[in-house]
C-alpha positions as CSV (number, residue, x, y, z in Angstrom):
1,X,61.0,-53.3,-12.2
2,X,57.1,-53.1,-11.8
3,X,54.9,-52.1,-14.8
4,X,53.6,-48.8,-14.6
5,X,49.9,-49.3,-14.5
6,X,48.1,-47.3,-17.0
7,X,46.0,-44.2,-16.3
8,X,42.4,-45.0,-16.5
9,X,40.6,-42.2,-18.9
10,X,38.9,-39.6,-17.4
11,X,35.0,-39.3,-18.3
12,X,33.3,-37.0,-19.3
13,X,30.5,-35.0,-17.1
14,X,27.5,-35.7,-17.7
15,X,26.0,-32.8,-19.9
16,X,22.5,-32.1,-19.0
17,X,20.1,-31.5,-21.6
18,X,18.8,-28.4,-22.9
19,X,14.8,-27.5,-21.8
20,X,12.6,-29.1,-23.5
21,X,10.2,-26.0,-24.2
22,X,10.5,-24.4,-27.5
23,X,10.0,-20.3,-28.3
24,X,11.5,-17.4,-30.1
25,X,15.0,-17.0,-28.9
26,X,15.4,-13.8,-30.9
27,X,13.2,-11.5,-29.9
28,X,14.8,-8.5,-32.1
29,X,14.0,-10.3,-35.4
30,X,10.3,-10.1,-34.1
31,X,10.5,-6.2,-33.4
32,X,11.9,-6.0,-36.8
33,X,9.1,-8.4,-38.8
34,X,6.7,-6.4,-36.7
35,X,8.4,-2.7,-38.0
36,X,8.0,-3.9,-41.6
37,X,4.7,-4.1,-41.0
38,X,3.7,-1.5,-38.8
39,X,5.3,0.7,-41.7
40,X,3.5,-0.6,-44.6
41,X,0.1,-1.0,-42.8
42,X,0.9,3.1,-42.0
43,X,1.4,3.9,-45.8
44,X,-0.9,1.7,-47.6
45,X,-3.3,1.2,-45.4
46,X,-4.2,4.2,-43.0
47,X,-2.5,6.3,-45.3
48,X,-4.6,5.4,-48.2
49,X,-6.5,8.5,-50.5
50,X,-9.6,6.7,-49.6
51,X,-9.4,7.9,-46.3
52,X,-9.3,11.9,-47.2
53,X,-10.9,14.6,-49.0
54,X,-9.3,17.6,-49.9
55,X,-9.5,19.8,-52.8
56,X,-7.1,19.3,-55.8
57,X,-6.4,15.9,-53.7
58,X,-5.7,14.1,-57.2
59,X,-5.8,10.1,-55.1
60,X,-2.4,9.9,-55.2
61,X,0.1,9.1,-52.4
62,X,1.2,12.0,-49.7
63,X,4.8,10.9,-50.8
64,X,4.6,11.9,-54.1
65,X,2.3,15.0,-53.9
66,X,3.0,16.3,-50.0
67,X,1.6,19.6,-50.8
68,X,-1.9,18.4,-51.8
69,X,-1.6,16.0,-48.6
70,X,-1.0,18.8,-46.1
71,X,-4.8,20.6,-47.7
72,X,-6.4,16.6,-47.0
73,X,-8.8,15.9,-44.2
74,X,-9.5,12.5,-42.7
75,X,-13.2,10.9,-43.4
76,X,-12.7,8.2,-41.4
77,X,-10.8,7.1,-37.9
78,X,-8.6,5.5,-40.5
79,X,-7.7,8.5,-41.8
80,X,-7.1,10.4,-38.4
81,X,-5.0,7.6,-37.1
82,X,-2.7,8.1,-40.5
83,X,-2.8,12.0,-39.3
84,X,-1.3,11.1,-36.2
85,X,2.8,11.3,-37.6
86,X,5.3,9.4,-37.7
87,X,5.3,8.4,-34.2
88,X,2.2,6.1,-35.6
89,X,3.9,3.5,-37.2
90,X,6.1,3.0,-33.9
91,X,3.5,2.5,-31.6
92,X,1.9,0.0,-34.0
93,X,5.5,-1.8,-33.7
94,X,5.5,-1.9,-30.0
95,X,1.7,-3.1,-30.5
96,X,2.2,-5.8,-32.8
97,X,5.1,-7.0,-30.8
98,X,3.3,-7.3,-27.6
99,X,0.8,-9.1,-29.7
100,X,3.3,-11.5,-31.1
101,X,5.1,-12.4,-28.1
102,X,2.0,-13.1,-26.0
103,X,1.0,-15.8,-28.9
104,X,4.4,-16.9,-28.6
105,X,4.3,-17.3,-24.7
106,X,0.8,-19.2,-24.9
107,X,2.0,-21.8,-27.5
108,X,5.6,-21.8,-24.9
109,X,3.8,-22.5,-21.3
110,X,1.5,-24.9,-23.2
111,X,4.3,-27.0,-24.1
112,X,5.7,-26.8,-21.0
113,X,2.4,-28.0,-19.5
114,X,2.5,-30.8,-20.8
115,X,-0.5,-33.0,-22.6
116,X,-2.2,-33.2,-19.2
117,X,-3.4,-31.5,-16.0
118,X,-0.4,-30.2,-13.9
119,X,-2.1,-31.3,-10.5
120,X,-3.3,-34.7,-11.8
121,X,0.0,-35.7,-12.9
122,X,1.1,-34.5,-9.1
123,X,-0.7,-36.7,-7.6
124,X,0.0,-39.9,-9.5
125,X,3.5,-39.4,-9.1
126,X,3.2,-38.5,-5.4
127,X,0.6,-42.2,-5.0
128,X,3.8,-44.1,-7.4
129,X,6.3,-42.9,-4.7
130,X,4.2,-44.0,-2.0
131,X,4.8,-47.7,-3.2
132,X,8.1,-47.1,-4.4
133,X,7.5,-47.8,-8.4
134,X,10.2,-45.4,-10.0
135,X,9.2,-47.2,-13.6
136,X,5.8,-46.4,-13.4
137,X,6.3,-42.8,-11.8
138,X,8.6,-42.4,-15.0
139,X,6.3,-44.0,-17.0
140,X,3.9,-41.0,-16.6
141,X,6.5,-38.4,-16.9
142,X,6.6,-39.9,-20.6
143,X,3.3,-39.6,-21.0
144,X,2.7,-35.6,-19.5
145,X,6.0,-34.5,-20.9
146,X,6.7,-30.4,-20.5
147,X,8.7,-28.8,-18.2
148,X,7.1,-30.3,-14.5
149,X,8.1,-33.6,-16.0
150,X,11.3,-33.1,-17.1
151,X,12.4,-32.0,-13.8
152,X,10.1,-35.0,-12.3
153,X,12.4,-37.1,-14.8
154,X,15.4,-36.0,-14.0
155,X,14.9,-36.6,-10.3
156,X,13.8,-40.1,-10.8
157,X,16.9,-40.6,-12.2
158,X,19.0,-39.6,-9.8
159,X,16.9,-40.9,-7.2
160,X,17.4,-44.4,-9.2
161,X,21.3,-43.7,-9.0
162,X,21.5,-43.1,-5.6
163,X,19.4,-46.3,-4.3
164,X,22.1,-48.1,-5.9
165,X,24.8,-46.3,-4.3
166,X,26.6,-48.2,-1.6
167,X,29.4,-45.9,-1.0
168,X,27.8,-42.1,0.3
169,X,26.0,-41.4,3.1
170,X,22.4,-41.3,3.7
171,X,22.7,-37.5,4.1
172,X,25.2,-36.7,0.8
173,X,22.2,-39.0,-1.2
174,X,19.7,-36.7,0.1
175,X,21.4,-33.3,-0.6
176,X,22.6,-35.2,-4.2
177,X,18.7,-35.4,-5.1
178,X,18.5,-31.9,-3.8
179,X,20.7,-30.6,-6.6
180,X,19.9,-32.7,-8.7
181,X,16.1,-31.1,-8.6
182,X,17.7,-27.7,-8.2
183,X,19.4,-27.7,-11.3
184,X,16.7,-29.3,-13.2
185,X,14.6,-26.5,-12.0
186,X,17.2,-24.2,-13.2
187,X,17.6,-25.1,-16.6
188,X,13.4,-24.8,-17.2
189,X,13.2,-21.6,-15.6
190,X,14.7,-19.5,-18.2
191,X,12.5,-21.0,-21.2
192,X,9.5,-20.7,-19.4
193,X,10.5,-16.7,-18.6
194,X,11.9,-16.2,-22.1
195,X,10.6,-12.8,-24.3
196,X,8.6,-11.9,-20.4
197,X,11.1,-8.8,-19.5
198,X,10.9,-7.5,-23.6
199,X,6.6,-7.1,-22.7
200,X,6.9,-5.9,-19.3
201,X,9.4,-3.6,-20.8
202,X,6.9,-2.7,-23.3
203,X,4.1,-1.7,-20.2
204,X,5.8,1.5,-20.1
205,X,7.3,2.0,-23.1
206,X,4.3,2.6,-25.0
207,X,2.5,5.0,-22.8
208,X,5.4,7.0,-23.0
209,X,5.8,7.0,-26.6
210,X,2.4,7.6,-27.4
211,X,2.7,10.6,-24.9
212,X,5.6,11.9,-26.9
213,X,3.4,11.7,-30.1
214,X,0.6,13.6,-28.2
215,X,3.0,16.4,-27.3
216,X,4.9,16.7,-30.8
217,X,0.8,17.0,-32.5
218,X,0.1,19.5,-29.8
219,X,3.4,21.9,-30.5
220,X,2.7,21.4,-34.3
221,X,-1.2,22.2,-33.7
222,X,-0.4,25.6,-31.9
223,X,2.2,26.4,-34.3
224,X,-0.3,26.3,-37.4
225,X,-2.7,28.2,-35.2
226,X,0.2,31.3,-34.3
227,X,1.1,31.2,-38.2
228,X,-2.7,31.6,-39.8
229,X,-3.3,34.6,-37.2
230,X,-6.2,34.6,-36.2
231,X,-7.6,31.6,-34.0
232,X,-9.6,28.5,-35.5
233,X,-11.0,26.7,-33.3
234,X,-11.9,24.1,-35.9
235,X,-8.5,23.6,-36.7
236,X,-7.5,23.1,-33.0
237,X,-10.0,20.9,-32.2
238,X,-8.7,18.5,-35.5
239,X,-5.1,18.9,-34.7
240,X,-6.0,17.6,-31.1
241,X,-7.8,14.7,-32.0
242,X,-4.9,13.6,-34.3
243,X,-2.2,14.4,-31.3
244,X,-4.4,12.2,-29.1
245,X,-4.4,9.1,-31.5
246,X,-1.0,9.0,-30.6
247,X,-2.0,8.5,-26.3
248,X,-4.6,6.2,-27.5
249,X,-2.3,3.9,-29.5
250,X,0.3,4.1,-26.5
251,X,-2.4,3.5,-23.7
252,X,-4.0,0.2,-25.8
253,X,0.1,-1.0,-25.7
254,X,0.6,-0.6,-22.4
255,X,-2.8,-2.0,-21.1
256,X,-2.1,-5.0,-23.5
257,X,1.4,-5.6,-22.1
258,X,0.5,-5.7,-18.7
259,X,-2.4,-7.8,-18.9
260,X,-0.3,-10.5,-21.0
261,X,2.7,-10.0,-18.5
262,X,0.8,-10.9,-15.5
263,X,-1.1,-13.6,-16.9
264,X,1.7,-15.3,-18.0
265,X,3.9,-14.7,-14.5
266,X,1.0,-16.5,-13.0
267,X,0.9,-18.7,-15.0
268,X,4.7,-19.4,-14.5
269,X,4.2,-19.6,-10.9
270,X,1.8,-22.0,-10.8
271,X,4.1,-24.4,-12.8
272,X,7.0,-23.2,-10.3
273,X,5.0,-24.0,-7.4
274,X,4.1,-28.1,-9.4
275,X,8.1,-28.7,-9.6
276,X,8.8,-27.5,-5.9
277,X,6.2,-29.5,-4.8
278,X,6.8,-32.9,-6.0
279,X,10.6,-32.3,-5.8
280,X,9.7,-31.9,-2.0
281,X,8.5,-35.2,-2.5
282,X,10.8,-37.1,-4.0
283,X,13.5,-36.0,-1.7
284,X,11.0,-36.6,1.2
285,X,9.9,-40.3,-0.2
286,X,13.8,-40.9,-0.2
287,X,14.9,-40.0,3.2
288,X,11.3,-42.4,4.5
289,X,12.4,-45.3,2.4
290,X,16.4,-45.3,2.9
């Protein structure tokens, strides 16, 4: 009876590595950091006694003496921002954040730039492909690193593998460097658009909060004015500038956010457009030398 030939073990697939550009993967522990802070900077700094004058105002804090507070009136824009409410400290949350996450997305794309010019590095690679020297084409994705290179790398790779192949078709090599730049692609993308949705989120969330802060002042402005009787214009006039701090701390939020958010996009796209480009390549160079 003939020996059963054993099973040769399956391998494993191939796992592909992770991207290579590093950020802040949890964006909530950034709102939070950035809440702590908001709040303190709103109680010991705007909200300091410095900042008012009132009469029996004694220099202690409004949460210990909130009768003495409500007779205080601001000196400073300090002291009018702190007059703005509670809806203060969350507009300087949304603020900070957008602040913190466009720091984080610079130091993010710049790693995944790479330690050289994006269009130089192009080019060389395009001029080793034109004399078919894989080694030295990977020899400069070493050197640039970053995301264009990864994907440049990975390519190079595969395009290694499948000039050794003798069994698939021209065709199935070609559409087998074609993924193989496709998924590459695929796994940068999302590190290199990481934290983008939470700021253009922010674009519109901060108008609209500092809008609700505006309105909530303006209520409570006319319904000191309907309690005291007769009209004070002085009065209105203060309670309106303080309702306002509220627009303007939602309007500096949402410029800031869009401004970052498109920067950035571009600045995305222009990468995008570098790993499309000399992928082209690569598959091109392949199907004119096999």
């Amino acid at each position: 009876m003939e020996a059963q030939k054993p099973n040769p073990a399956k391998q494993p697939a191939a796992v592909k590595p992770g991207s290579n550009v590093r950020g802040i993967k949890n964006a909530f522990l950034v709102i939070l950091a950035c809440f702590v802070v908001a709040v303190c900077l709103f109680l010991f700094v705007f909200g300091h006694p410095s900042h008012f004058d009132a009469e029996g105002y004694n220099g202690v804090s409004m949460w210990f003496a909130p009768e003495e507070f409500e007779k205080a009136h601001p000196l400073d824009l300090i002291g009018t921002i702190f007059k703005g409410g509670v809806i203060v400290p969350i507009l300087q949350t949304l603020f900070l954040t957008v602040i913190v996450l466009s720091v984080e997305r610079a130091i993010a794309l710049k790693s995944a730039k790479g330690t050289g010019s994006i269009a130089k590095f192009v080019s060389e690679v395009k001029k080793c492909l034109a004399k078919n020297d894989i080694q030295a084409a990977q020899a400069l994705c070493k050197k640039q690193k970053g995301s264009v290179a990864a994907v440049v790398s990975a390519a190079l790779n595969r395009y290694e593998e499948m000039d050794k192949n003798t069994v698939l078709t021209k065709e199935q090599k070609i559409a087998t460097l074609q993924k193989e730049v496709e998924e590459a692609t695929a796994i940068e993308m999302p590190s290199l658009q990481q934290n983008l949705p939470i700021v253009a989120t922010l674009t519109t969330l901060g108008t609209l909060v500092g809008l609700l802060g505006t309105v909530i002042g303006m209520i409570k402005s006319f319904q000191a004015l309907s309690a005291s009787g007769a009209p004070d214009s002085s009065e209105l006039s203060t309670g309106i500038s303080e309702a306002l701090v509220n627009t303007a701390f939602g309007i500096a939020t949402g410029a800031f956010a869009v401004i970052s958010y498109n920067f950035y996009t571009n600045k995305i796209d222009n990468l995008t457009y570098a790993i499309d480009e000399i992928g082209f390549s690569i598959v091109q160079s392949f199907a004119a030398t096999h």
